[in-house]
N, C-alpha and C positions, 0 to 999 in steps of 0.2 A: 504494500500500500504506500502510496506516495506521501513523502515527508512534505507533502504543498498542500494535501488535502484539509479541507476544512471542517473542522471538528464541532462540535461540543460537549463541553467538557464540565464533567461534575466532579464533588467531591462525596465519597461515599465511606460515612463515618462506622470503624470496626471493620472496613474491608484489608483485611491482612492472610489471607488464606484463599486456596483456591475452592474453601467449601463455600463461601461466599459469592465467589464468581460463579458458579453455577445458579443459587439460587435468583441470582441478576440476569442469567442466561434466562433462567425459565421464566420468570416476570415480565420479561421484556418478548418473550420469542413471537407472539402474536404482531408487535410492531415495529420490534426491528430484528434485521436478521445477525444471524450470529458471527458473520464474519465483517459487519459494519461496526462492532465492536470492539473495542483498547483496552486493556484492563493493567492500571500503573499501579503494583501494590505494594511496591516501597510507599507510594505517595497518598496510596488510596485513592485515586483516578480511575474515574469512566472515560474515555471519549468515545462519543458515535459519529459517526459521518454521513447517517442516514440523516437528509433533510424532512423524514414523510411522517414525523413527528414533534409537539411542538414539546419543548422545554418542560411544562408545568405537566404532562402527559406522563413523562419518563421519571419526574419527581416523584408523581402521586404513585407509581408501577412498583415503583421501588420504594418507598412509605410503607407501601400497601404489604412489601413482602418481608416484613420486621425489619427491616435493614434503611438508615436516616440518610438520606442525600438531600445537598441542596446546589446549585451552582458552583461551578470553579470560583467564578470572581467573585462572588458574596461568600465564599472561605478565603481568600486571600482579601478582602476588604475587612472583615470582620480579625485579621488576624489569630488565627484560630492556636497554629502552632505556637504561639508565645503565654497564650490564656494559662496562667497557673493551672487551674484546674483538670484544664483538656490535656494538661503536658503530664500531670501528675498523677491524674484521677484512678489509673491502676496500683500505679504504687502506694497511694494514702487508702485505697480500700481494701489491700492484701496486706499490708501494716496494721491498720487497724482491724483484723478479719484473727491474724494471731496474738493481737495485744486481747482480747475477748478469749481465745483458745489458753494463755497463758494463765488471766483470772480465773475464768468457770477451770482446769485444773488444780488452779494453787487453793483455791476456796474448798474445792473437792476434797483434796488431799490434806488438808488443815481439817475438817470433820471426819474424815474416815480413815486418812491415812495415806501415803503414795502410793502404794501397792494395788489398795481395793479402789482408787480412784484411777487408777491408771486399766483396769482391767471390766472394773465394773461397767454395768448397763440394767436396763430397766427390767430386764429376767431373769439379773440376778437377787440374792436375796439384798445385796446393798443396794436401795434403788439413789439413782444420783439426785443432788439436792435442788431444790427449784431454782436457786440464783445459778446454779453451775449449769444446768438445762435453759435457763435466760439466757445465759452469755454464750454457750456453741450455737445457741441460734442464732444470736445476734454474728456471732464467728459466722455461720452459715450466710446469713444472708446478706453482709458484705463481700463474701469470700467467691458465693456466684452473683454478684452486682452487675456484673458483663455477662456470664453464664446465662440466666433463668432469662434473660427479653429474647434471645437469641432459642434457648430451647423454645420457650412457649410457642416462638413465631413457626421454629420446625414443627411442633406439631401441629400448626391449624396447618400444617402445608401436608400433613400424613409424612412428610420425609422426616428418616435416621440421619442426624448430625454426631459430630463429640460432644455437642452442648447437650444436645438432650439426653446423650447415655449419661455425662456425669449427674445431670438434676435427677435421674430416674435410682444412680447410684444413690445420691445423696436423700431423696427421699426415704428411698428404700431402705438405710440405715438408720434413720429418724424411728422410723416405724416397728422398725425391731429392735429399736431401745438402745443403739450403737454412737448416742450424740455428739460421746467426746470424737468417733474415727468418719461419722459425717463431717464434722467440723474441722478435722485435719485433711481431710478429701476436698473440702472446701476450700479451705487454705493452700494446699499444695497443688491444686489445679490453678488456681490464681496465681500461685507462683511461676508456674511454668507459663502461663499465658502472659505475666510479665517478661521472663525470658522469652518468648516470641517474638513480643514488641522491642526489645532490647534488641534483637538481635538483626529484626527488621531494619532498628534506625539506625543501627551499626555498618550493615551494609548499604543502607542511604546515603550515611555519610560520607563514602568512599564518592557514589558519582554527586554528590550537593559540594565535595570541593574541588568538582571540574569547575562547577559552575562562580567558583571561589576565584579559578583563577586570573579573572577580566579584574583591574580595577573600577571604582563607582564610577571617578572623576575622570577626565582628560585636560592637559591645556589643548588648548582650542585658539589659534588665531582669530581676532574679532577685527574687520574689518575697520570697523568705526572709530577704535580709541588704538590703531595700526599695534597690538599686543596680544600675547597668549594671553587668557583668560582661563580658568577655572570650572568648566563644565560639566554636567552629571552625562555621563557616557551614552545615554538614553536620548538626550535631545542632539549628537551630533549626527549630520546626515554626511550622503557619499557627496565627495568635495573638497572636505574642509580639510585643512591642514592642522596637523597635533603634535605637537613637540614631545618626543619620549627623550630625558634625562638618562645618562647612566644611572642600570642597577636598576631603573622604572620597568613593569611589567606593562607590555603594550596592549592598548584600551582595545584596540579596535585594527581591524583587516585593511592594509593597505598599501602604498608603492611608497618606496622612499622616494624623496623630490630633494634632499639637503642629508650630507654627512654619511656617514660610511662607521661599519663595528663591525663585530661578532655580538649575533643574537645568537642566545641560549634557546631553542626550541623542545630543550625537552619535556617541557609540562604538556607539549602538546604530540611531540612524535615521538620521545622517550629518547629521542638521539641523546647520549652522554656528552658530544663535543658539536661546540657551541659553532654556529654557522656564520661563514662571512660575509656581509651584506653591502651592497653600495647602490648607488642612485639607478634609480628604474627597478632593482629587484623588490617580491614580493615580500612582506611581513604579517604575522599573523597574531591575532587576539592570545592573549594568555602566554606568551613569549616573553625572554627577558631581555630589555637591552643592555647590552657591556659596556665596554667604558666611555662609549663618545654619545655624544647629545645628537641625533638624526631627528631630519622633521620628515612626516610623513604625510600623503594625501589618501584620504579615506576610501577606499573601497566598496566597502558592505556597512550596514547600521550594525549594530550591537545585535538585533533578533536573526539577522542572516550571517551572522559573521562564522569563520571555522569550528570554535569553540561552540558554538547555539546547536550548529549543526551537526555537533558530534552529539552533544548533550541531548537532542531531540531524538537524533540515533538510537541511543541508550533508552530513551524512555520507552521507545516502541517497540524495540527488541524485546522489551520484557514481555508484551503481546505475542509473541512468536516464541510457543513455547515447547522446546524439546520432549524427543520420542521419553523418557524418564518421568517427565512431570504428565504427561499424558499416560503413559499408562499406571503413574500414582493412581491419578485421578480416576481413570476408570478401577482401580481396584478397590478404592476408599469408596465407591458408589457399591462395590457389592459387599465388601468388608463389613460397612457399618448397622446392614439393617442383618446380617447373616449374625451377626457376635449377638444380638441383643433378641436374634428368635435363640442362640448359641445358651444363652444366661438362663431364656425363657425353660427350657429344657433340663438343665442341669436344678432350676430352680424344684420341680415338678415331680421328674421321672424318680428318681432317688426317692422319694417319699412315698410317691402313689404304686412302683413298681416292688421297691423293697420294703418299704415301712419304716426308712427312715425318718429322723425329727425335721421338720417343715425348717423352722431357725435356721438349721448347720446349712440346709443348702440353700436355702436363699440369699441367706451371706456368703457364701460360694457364687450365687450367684451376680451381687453384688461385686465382689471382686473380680469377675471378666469384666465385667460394664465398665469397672475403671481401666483394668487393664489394655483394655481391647480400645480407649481412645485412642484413633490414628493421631496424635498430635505431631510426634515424631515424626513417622512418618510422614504426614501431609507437608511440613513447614521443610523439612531437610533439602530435598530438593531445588524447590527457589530460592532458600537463601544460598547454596549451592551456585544457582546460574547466575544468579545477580553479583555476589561475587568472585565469582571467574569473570563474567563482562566486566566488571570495575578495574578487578586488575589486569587483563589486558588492554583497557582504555589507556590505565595508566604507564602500558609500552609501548604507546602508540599504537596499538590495533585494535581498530573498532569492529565488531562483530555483533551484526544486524539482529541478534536472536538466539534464546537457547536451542534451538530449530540447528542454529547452526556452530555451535559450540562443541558439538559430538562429529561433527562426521570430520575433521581433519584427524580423527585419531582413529580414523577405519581409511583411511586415505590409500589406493593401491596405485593410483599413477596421477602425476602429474603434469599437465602439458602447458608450458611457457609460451609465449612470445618472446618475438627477441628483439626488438629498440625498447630502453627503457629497461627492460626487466634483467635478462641475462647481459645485456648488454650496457654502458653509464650513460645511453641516451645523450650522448654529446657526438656526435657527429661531427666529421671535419672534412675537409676538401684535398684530397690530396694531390687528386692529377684532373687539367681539364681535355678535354682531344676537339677540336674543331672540324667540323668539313669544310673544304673547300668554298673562297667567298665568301666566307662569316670570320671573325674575330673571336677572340676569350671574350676580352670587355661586349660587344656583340650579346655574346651567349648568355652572360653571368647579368646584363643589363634585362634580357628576357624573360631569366628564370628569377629572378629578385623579384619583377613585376610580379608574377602569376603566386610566389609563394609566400609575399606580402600580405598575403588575403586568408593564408593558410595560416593554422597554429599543426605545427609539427615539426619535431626534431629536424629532420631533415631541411625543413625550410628554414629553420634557423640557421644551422650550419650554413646554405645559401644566400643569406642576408645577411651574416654575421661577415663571411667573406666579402660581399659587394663594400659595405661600409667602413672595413680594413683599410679595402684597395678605392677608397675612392669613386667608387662606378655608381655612380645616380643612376635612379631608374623613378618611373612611376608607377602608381598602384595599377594593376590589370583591372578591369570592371566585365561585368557579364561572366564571375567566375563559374565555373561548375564542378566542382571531386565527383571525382566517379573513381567509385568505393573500391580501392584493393588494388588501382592501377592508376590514378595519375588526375591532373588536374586541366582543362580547359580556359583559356582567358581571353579576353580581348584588348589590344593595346593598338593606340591610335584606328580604329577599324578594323582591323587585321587580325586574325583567329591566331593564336601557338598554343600548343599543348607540353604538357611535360608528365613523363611518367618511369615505367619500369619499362624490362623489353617487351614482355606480352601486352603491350601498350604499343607500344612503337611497331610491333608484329602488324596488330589492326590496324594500324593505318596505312601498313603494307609502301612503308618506308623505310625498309631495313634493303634497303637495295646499294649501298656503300660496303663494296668488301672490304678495302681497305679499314672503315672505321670498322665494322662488324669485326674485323681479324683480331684491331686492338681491345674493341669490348670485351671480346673475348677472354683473353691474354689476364684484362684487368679483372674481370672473374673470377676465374680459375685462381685468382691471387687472393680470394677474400673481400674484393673491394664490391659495395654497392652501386652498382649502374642507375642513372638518372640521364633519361634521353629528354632531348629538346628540341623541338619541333616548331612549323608550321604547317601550313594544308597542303605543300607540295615536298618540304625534304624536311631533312635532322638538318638539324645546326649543330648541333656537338652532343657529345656527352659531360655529363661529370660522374668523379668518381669519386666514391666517400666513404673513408673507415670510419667505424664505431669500435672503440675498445670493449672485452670482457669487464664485468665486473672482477676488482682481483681475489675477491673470497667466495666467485661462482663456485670453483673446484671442490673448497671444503664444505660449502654448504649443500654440496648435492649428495658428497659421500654419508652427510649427516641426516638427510632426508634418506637414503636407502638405510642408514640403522637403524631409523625409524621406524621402519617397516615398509616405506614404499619402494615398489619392485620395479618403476618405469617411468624416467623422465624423458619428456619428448620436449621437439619443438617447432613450433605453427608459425610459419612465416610466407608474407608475399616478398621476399628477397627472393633474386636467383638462385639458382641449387647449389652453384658452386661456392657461394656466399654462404647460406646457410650450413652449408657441409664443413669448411670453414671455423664456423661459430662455433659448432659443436662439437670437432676435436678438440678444439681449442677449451672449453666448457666444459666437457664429460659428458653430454648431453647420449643417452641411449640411440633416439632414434630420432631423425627432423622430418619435417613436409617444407618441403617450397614452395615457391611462386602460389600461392594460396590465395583467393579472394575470400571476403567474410565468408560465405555460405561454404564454401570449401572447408575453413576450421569447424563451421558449426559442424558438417554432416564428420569429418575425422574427431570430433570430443564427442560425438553421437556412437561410432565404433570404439572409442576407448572406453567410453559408461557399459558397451555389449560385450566386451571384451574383458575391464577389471572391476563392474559393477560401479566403487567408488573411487570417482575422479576431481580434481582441480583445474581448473583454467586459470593460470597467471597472465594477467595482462593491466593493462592501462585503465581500461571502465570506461574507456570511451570509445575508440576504435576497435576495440575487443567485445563491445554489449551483447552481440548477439550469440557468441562462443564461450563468454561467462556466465550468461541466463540458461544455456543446454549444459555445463557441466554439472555435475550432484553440487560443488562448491566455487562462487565465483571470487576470485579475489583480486582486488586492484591494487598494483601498488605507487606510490606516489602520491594517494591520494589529499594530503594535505591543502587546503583551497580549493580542492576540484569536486566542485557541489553532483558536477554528473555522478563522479567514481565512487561519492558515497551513497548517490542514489539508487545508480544500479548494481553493485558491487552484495555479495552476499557479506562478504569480510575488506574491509580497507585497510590499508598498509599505509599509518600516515606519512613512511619515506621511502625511499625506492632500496633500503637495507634489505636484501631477499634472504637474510641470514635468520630474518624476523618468522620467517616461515618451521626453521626448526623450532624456534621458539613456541611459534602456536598449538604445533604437532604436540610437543612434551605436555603445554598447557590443557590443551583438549586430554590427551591420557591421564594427565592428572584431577581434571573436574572427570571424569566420567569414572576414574578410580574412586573419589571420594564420595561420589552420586552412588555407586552400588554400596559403599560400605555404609555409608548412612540406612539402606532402604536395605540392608542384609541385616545388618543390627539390629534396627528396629521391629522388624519382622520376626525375629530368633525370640527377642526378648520376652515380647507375645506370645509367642506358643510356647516360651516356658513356664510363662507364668497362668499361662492356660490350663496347660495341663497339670500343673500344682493344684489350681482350684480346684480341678475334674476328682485329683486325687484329695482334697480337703488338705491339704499342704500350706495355703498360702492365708493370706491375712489382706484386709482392705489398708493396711500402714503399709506392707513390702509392697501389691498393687501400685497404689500410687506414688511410693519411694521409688521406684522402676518404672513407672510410665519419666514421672518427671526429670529421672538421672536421663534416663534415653535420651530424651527432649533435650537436655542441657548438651550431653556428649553429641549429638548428632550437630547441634548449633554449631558447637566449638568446631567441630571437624568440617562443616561446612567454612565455617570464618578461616579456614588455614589458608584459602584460597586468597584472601587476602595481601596472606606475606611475602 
């Protein structure tokens, strides 16, 4: 779904779990569908995109189905996150939930004793005293203060939540006289539901200080009083000129126009060494500048700037949720209503089949209801994806979704491009060849014109060279690329084109043996051919190396220890150029002379061939061969709003060493994704089967739901460091 699409956007208060997002699925499914829906549960975010309902519609739907929504912007005007209350209100009523469990015991145990107050209940002959029966309620019914609105609303809905298993525990221990181990059921479900939220805002926090890293303010040239000025980063527009100070973090996306340093970019591409910048290069929001003072002209506002754009990335990602969290979720759909016919059973059969006492296994049964909460379970997972996205944001690589978080660690081949990626995408001019009756200056004036118009490596190198050497030329008008082979212009009237040879083949101008002999020659050497043309002959060629990257070699030996078995590469170079590249590389196997549909339909036989594959490329001239591969990744993507648009994963700098990195990172969230959802699952059916066997107790029960809880948190949070 497109990061331009236009949303609305609510705030949906207790949305922190994905049992939630389901009840909003089904509330809403009559009028809007379910793939027009966003669900940010760091932030507690709806957005829809469906316009075919009005605002007060989607409030009243979700009102209606226990759960409080109101507008995004009436929670960010009302300031909600700073409200004492809103910030604290689980921790002051799971504080005061055991300051009540602590009296009604000490009070107990001061008339009866610790022993018989610690064990006692209403069927034994100590029955417990009324202020000590006061206060576990009073424990209780602070303790599910978020629990009981949440169960009640599950059952008018007929659905099995965790909420409504522990209220049915909790009742159910009231009733067989168990007040003090309701009241610590009580308590220790709050507790862990505060670890929830703890750990939710923990990995908030991670992507809330991308958004940390723009300053408020910018100096701002004011036109009127001819000075920097002091402005909230929010009212500069594209234009204005802004003065960044050494050591200043740069406010906003733009071109230097004054001064020359090294910017620090790694808050935003993880690069460790700092880049050197001078008049005309790019700079980008959340960057730092070194030691000299540069003025820059504004680019983007602060809401489209790099840093917005990764930061929106992330948010939406979270929507795009991995094969793991999906099939949590369908398991917690049959898990939670199976455990509670599970309790019903064991509650029952024991009594009526053998003649045992009613008591023993209802409180057996009691303790599945607590045990069998998927809390663990459900929470492990996302907070899992969200921090693995946070700390690869924070290497620079942005990664559109837990969708796509798993598959570079089942990765069997990957197929490159080569300008830019295997290659340092700098391009140079080494040798030009003229025909006969045309000049270099001639040639180099023709092909400036037509690749003026172009943004492409290549035409850089060609205008880089014209402006060395002095050769003016003017812009071409009536340009046209024609995709995978060359470009079309018009200069003073008169049609040239420029291209590769399968270009210069169609125009069925390759009638120069002489030049064809030397094109050749420069081929077979590695060099990139660029023919130049008009409607009747060539005028020359040029020829252009592009160097390897110089840690292609080890980064490809560290991708096959990885496990991947085949790296390729898709190129519309000549053969003998790409053949070339990839000795030179280690590259397994290459394609040449390739047009777009030509890679897409060879990434179509690598997915038939090793199931899961990669496409490395640019995101821009590569869109259509990184949308057919299982994983599209662009690299360079830093300021290039396409390559994070269409891009599955972006690479914010053309480091491809970044790729072993993600592989390790993906085996490592998908290691610690099973061990949370193996844990959590073992622990339950041990303590299943304890109750089955009358072995277990409602204190180990929920000491074991909530250590899980806590240990699967922590083991998710690793992901962070």
């Amino acid at each position: 779904m497109s990061n331009t699409q236009q949303y609305l956007n609510f705030k949906i208060y207790g949305l922190d779990c994905i049992e939630e997002v389901n009840i909003i699925k089904k509330a809403l499914n009559k009028k809007v569908a379910e793939e027009h829906m966003q669900f940010d549960l760091l932030n507690g975010k709806l957005s829809i995109s469906s316009s075919n309902i009005s605002t007060k519609e989607i409030i009243a739907l979700i009102n209606k189905s226990g759960l409080k929504a109101s507008t995004w912007d009436e929670y960010i005007s009302k300031n909600h996150d700073t409200n004492f209350y809103s910030k604290y209100s689980r921790l002051i009523t799971t504080i005061i939930s055991g300051i009540f469990i602590v009296f009604g015991y000490v009070y107990h145990a001061l008339t009866a004793g610790f022993i018989d107050a610690f064990v006692a209940n209403d069927s034994s002959t100590q029955l417990t005293p009324l202020i000590s029966q006061i206060s576990y309620l009073l424990a209780i019914l602070f303790g599910s203060w978020f629990v009981m609105p949440k169960a009640l609303a599950s059952l008018k809905r007929f659905s099995a939540d965790m909420n409504l298993l522990m209220l049915i525990a909790i009742v159910g221990a009231i009733i067989i006289g168990q007040h003090l181990e309701a009241a610590v059921v009580s308590f220790l479900f709050a507790f862990s539901l505060l670890l929830e939220s703890w750990s939710v805002n923990n990995a908030r926090s991670a992507i809330t200080k991308l958004m940390q890293l723009t300053p408020d303010k910018a100096l701002v040239y004011c036109c009127h009083d001819k000075q920097f000025e002091e402005k909230p980063i929010a009212e500069i527009n594209i234009g204005r000129r802004v003065l960044i100070k050494p050591g200043q973090r740069i406010a906003l996306d733009g071109v230097i126009i004054k001064g020359s340093g090294y910017i620090n970019q790694a808050p935003i591409t993880g690069e460790s060494i700092p880049v050197e910048k001078t008049i005309n290069d790019e700079v980008f929001a959340g960057s730092i500048n070194g030691s000299s003072t540069i003025e820059i002209k504004t680019t983007k506002t602060v809401d489209n700037s790099s840093v917005a754009k990764i930061i929106q990335a992330i948010e939406h990602a979270q929507a795009k949720r991995s094969k793991a969290e999906k099939w949590v979720d369908k398991f917690a759909r049959i898990y939670t209503p199976t455990m509670i016919a599970l309790a019903l059973l064991i509650a029952i059969l024991p009594p009526l089949l053998l003649g045992q006492a009613w008591l023993k296994w209802i409180y057996q049964a009691l303790v599945i209801l607590v045990i069998a909460c998927p809390c663990a379970l459900v929470i492990s997972t996302p907070i899992s994806i969200v921090s693995s996205l946070a700390k690869a944001a924070r290497n620079g690589i942005l990664i559109k979704g837990g969708e796509f978080i798993e598959i570079p660690a089942t990765l069997k081949a990957i197929a490159f491009d080569k300008t830019g990626t295997l290659t340092l995408g700098q391009p140079t001019i080494t040798e030009i060849l003229v025909a006969e009756n045309f000049s270099k200056q001639y040639l180099i004036t023709i092909a400036a014109s037509i690749e003026s118009t172009v943004d492409h490596p290549i035409a850089k190198a060609i205008l880089d060279y014209a402006n060395n050497n002095n050769i003016v030329f003017t812009q071409a008008s009536n340009t046209q690329v024609i995709s995978g082979k060359g470009v079309i212009g018009e200069i003073n009237n008169n049609t040239f084109w420029l291209g590769n040879h399968v270009f210069a083949h169609e125009k069925k101008l390759c009638n120069n043996s002489l030049l064809h002999q030397k094109a050749t020659e420069l081929g077979n050497n590695g060099l990139t051919l660029i023919f130049v043309g008009n409607s009747k002959d060539i005028i020359g060629i040029i020829a252009i190396q592009d160097k390897i990257k110089t840690n292609i070699n080890d980064c490809l030996k560290q991708l096959k220890n990885l496990g991947v078995k085949q790296t390729i590469m898709l190129t519309g170079d000549n053969t003998a150029t790409a053949k070339s590249i990839a000795i030179q590389a280690g590259i397994d196997s290459f394609y040449a002379e390739l047009l777009p549909q030509d890679k897409v339909n060879k990434i179509e036989e690598l997915v038939n061939n090793y199931a899961s594959v990669a496409m490395v490329g640019d995101g821009i001239n590569d869109a259509p061969a990184l949308a057919t591969a299982n994983l599209g990744i662009a690299m360079a993507a830093i300021g290039n709003d396409i390559a994070i648009e269409t891009a599955d994963i972006a690479l914010m700098t053309d480091d491809i060493s970044k790729l072993s990195w993600l592989i390790k990172h993906s085996k490592r969230t998908l290691s610690i994704i099973k061990q949370n959802i193996s844990f959590a699952i073992a622990i339950k059916a041990i303590f299943i089967s304890l109750a089955m066997l009358d072995l277990a107790t409602l204190w180990m029960a929920i000491a074991a739901d909530m250590g899980a809880t806590l240990i699967v948190i922590i083991n998710s949070l690793r992901l962070l460091k």
